[in-house]
DOLUMTI-861587 format. One record per residue (C-alpha): residue in three letters; x, y, z. Coordinates in steps of 0.001 Angstrom, whole numbers, plus 500000, padded with zeros to 6 digits. Example, Ala and Ser with C-alpha at 12.3 -4.5 7.8 and 13.67 -1.06 7.14 Angstrom:
2
ALA512300495500507800;SER513670498940507140;
//
This chain:
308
UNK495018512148522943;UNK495596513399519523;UNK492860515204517611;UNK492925513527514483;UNK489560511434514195;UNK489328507695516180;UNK487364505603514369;UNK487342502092515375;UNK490469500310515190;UNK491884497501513520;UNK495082496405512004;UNK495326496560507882;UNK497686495024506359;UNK498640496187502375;UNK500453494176500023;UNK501392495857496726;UNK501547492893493969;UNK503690493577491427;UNK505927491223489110;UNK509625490652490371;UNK511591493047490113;UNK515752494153490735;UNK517594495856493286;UNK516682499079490810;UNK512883498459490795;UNK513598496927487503;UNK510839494959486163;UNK511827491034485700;UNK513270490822482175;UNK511498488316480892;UNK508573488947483758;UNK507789486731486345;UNK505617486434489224;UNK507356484187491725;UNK506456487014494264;UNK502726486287493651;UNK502783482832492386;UNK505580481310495074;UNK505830483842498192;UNK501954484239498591;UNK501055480989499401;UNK504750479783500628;UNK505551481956503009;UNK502616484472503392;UNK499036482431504003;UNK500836480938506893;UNK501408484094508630;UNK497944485333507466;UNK496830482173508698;UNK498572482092512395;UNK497212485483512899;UNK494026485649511214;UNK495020488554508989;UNK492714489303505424;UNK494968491210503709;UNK494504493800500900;UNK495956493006497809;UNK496724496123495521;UNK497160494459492528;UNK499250496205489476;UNK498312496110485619;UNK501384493458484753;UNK500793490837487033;UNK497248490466485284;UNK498794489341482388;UNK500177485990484248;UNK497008483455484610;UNK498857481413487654;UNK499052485072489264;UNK495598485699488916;UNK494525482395490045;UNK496210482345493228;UNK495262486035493870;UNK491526484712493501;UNK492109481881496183;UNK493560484632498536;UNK489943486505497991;UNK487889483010498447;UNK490084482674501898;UNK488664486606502723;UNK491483488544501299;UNK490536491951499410;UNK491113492428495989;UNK492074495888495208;UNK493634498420492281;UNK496618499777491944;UNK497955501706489164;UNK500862502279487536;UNK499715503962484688;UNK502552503635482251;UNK501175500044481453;UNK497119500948480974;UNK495357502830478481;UNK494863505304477461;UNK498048506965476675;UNK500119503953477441;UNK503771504947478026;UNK505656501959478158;UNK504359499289475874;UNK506683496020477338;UNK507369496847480973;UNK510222493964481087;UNK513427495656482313;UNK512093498612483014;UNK511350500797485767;UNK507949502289487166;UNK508308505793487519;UNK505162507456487218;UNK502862509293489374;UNK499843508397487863;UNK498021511479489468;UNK500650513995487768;UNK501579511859484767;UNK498450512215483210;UNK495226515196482714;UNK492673514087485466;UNK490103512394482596;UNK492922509937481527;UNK494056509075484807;UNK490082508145485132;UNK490288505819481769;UNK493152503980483017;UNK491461503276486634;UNK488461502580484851;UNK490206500270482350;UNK492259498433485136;UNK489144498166487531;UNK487399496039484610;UNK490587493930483984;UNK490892492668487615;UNK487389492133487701;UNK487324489508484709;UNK490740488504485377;UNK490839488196488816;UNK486615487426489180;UNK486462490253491912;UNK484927494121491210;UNK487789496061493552;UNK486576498772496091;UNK489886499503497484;UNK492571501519495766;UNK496229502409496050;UNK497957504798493862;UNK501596504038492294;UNK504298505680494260;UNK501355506745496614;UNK500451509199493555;UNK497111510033494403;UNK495182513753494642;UNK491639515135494734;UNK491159514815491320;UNK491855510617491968;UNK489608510414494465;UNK487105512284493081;UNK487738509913489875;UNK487545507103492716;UNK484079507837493307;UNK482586507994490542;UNK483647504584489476;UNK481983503113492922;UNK484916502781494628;UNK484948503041498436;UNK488336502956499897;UNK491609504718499128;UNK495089504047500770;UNK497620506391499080;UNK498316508370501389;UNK501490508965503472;UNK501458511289506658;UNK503968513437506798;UNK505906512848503574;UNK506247514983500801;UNK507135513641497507;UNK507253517058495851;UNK511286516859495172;UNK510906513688493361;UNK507446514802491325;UNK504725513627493356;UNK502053514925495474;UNK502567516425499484;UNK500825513983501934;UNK502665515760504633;UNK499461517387506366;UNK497211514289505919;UNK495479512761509283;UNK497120509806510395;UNK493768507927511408;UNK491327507078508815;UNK488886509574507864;UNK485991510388504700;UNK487553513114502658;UNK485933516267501958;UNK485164517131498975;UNK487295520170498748;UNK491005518985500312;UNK492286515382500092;UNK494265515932503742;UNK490161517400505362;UNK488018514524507267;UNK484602515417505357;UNK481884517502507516;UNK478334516183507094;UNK477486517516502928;UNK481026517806502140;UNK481944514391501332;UNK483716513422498381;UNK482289509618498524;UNK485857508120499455;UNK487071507110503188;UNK491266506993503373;UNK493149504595504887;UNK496721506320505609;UNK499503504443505766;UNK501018504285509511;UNK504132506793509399;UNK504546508901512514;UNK508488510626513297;UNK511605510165512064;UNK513449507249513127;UNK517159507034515166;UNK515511509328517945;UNK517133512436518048;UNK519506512248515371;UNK516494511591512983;UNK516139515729512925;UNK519741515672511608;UNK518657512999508393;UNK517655514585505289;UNK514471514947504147;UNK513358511538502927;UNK510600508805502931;UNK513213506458504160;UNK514114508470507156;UNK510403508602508735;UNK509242506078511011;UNK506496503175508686;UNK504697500270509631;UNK506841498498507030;UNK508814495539507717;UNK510448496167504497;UNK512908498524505982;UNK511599498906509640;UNK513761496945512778;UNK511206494914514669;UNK512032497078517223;UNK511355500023515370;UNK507954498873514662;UNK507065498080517526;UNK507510501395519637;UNK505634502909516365;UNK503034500644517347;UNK503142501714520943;UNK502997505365519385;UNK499972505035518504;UNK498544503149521390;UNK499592505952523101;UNK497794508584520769;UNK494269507068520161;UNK492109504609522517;UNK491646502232519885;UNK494166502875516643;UNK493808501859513170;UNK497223500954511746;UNK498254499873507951;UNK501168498320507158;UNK502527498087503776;UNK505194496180501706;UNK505309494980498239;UNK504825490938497212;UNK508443491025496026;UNK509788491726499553;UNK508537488104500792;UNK511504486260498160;UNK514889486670498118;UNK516739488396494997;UNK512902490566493622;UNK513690494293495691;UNK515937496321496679;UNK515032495095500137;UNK515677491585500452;UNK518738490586499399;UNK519195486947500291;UNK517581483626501578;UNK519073485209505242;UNK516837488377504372;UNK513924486627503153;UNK513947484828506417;UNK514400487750508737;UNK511725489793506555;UNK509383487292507537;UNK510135486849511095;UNK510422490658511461;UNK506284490577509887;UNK505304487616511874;UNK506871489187515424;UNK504868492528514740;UNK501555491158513438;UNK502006489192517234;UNK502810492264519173;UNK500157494050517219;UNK497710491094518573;UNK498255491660521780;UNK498353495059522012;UNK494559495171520465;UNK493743492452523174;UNK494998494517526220;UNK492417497034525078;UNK489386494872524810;
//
């Protein structure tokens, strides 16, 4: 058994919302939300649905700005979906960096982008946006680009937040600008309130308890100590990019490692349509993104049941 911390387990799955975008991570030009307003309750309440899944919706500053968006994103949280933050902070103020996001790509690492007490202005200012946009206060939190450090989570708490889930086990984003989750835990776990990547000791709490996403190896076996050093060569609970059967023995990985596992999976709302990522190309994709999410929430299912 590993030594990282078992809490009780549970499958979480994350859903970054975010308008359409390219095959660039463009932003729609002019925006749309056909991700949010079309693929949520087309093609995504049914699997949430079939396997009783409330999802966490990390909602982005743009798609606020689109009242059908909002609206169905507040039926998801009257059907027991969360509701939660997630910031790209070129488009929030203070210090707003890119005035019309259309076109454009989100590059920021809102953690490194900005001094500490602006980061905190723009998660204060898009907390209060989804709350009277959306009609929901958000406790849960995801960082653009899984930019998130102590200084966020810190920030985090003292704006009542409860939940973070920006960080990624064993990937460093240092090369590309960001912050090193590489030594994080992979199980959930309150974080002191001296090192982001320490499970809190009783008086060292920093107020926050982190959801990691579920990364564990590098994929293709043996050759994956061969790949370079990138996110894209490590091993997610990510349909996005992930073979069903990839996901899968991850799954049994961590079956394997804790009693009772808590795994998060992660995508992004433009994943579930054809055309909006870099992902999903085609009508073909869209169809095999979906049945690659629906045939791992299922295994998922009955893996938790074997252990009951």
């Amino acid at each position: 058994m590993s030594t990282d911390e078992n809490p009780p387990g549970g499958l979480l799955v994350t859903i970054d919302v975010e308008p359409d975008c390219d095959a660039a991570w463009r932003r729609s030009d002019p925006l749309a939300f056909s991700s949010v307003t079309k693929a949520v309750p087309q093609y995504l309440r049914p699997l949430w649905n079939k396997h009783g899944v409330n999802p966490v919706y990390f909602v982005s500053p743009e798609v606020l700005e689109c009242a059908k968006a909002c609206e169905v994103l507040a039926g998801e949280a009257a059907r027991g979906a969360i509701i939660g933050a997630h910031l790209h902070s070129e488009y929030v103020p203070p210090r707003v960096t890119i005035e019309n996001p259309a076109g454009k790509p989100s590059r920021e690492f809102p953690c490194y982008a900005h001094p500490a007490d602006t980061e905190f202005e723009k998660i204060k200012n898009l907390t209060t946006l989804i709350t009277e946009r959306i009609g929901v206060r958000p406790m849960w939190y995801r960082a653009a680009r899984f930019g998130a450090d102590l200084d966020t989570i810190k920030s985090l708490a003292r704006l009542g937040y409860r939940y973070d889930s920006s960080v990624t086990p064993q990937i460093n984003w240092k090369p590309i600008g960001g912050p090193d989750h590489g030594a994080a835990p992979r199980q959930p776990y309150n974080i002191s309130a001296d090192d982001m990547y320490v499970p809190a000791s009783p008086g060292d709490d920093a107020g926050i308890r982190e959801y990691p996403v579920s990364i564990w190896g590098r994929r293709l076996g043996l050759l994956g100590a061969f790949l370079p050093e990138n996110w894209l060569f490590y091993n997610w609970l990510r349909p996005s990019h992930m073979t069903l059967f990839e996901m899968k023995r991850l799954t049994d990985r961590f079956f394997e490692a804790y009693r009772t596992p808590a795994l998060v999976m992660m995508f992004h709302s433009m994943e579930a349509l054809e055309g909006k990522s870099p992902y999903v190309k085609t009508a073909l994709g869209r169809k095999l993104f979906l049945s690659r999410l629906d045939g791992i929430l299922g295994y998922i299912q009955v893996k938790y049941a074997a252990r009951r």
